[in-house]
C-alpha positions in Angstrom: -7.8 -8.5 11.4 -5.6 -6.8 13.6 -6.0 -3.3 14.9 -2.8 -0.7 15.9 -3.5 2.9 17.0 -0.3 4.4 16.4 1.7 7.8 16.0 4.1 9.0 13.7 6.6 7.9 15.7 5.8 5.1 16.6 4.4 3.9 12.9 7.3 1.5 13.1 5.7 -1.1 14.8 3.2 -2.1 12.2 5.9 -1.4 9.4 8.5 -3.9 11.1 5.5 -6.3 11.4 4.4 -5.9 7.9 8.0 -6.0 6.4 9.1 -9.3 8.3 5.3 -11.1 7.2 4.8 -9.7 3.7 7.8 -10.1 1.1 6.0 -10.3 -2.5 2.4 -8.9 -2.8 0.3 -6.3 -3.1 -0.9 -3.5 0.1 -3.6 -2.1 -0.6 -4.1 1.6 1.3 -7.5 3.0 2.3 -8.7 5.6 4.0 -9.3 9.1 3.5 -7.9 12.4 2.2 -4.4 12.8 3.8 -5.3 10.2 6.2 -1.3 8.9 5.9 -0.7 6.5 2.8 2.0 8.0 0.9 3.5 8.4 4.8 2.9 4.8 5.3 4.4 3.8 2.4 7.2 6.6 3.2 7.9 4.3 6.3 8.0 1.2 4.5 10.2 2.1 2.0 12.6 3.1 4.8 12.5 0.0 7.0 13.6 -1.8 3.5 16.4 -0.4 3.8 16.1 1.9 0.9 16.7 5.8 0.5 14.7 6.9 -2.3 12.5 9.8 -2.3 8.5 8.5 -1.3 6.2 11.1 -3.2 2.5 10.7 -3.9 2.2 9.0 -7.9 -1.6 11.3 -7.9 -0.2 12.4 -11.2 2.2 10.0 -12.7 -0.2 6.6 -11.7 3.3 4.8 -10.8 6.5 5.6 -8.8 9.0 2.7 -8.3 12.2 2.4 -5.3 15.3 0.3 -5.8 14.0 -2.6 -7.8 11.2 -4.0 -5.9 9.0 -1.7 -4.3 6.2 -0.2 -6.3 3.9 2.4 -5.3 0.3 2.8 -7.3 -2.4 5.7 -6.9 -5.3 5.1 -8.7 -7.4 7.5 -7.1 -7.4 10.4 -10.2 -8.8 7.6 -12.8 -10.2 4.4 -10.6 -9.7 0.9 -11.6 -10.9 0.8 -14.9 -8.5 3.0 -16.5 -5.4 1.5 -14.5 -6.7 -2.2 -16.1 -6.9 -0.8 -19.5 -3.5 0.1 -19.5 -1.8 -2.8 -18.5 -0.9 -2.0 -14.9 -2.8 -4.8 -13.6 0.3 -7.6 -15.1 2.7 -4.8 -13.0 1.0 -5.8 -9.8 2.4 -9.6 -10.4 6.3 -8.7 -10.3 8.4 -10.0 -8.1 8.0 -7.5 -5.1 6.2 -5.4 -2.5 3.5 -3.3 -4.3 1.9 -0.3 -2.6 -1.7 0.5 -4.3 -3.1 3.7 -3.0 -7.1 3.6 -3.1 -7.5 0.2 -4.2 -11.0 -0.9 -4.3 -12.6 -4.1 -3.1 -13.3 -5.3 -6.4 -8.9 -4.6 -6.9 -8.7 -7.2 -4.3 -10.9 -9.5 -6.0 -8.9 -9.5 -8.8 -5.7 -10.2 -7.0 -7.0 -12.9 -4.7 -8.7 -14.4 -8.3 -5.1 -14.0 -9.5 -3.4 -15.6 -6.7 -1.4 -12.5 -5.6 -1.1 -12.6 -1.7 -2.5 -9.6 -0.5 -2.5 -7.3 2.8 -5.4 -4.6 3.2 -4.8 -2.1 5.2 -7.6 0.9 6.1 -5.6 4.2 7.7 -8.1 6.3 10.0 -7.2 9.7 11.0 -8.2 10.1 15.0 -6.1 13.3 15.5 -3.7 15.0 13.7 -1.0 12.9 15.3 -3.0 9.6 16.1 -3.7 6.9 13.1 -6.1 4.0 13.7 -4.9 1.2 10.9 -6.7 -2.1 10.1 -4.9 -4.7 8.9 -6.0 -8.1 7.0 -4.0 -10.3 4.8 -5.6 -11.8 2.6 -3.0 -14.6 1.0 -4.2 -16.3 -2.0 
């Protein structure tokens, strides 16, 4: 596991690290309330080079950018309901896929399924300061 205690500003480190380790997978985000997910996820989806609009998918389960990054949030209905309708296949496309709330037993699933995953828990220290854990965990 590795540990970065990071700003805003400088969020880019772990994003560059991430981005030149992890090509095709699943990230799982943890941590609390507005701890920084969707603005982790903002910062990925930047370093790859794309422009598209981040926003929270709270309400619409899925949002996708260019044509292989994915971003999940499966915090309104938990695991169950995502399964039953078929998202679970989604999370084995080619590509990077962001999974908001993800659950232990989520990353059973995917390391049972061979999908190379990276978990990451976001801590909020201040209202500038982030405290991220990483671990891969490649099938």
């Amino acid at each position: 596991m590795k540990i970065y205690t990071l700003t805003l500003y400088t969020l880019h480190t772990l994003v560059d690290a991430i981005a030149k380790e992890f090509k095709n997978g699943v990230v799982i985000l943890r941590g609390d309330l507005a701890c920084g997910k969707t603005t982790f996820v903002k910062a990925m989806v930047q370093a790859l080079g794309l422009s598209d609009d981040v926003t929270s998918p709270t309400f619409s389960l899925q949002q996708c950018y260019g044509e292989s990054v994915f971003h999940y949030d499966i915090y309104n209905h938990g695991l169950e309901h995502f399964i039953s309708l078929g998202m679970l296949e989604e999370l084995d496309k080619e590509g990077i896929h962001f999974v908001e709330w993800g659950d232990e037993e989520l990353e059973t699933i995917l390391n049972s399924a061979g999908i190379d995953t990276v978990v990451i828990e976001i801590e909020k220290i201040s209202d500038n300061m982030r405290k991220y854990k990483v671990r891969y965990a490649h099938a």
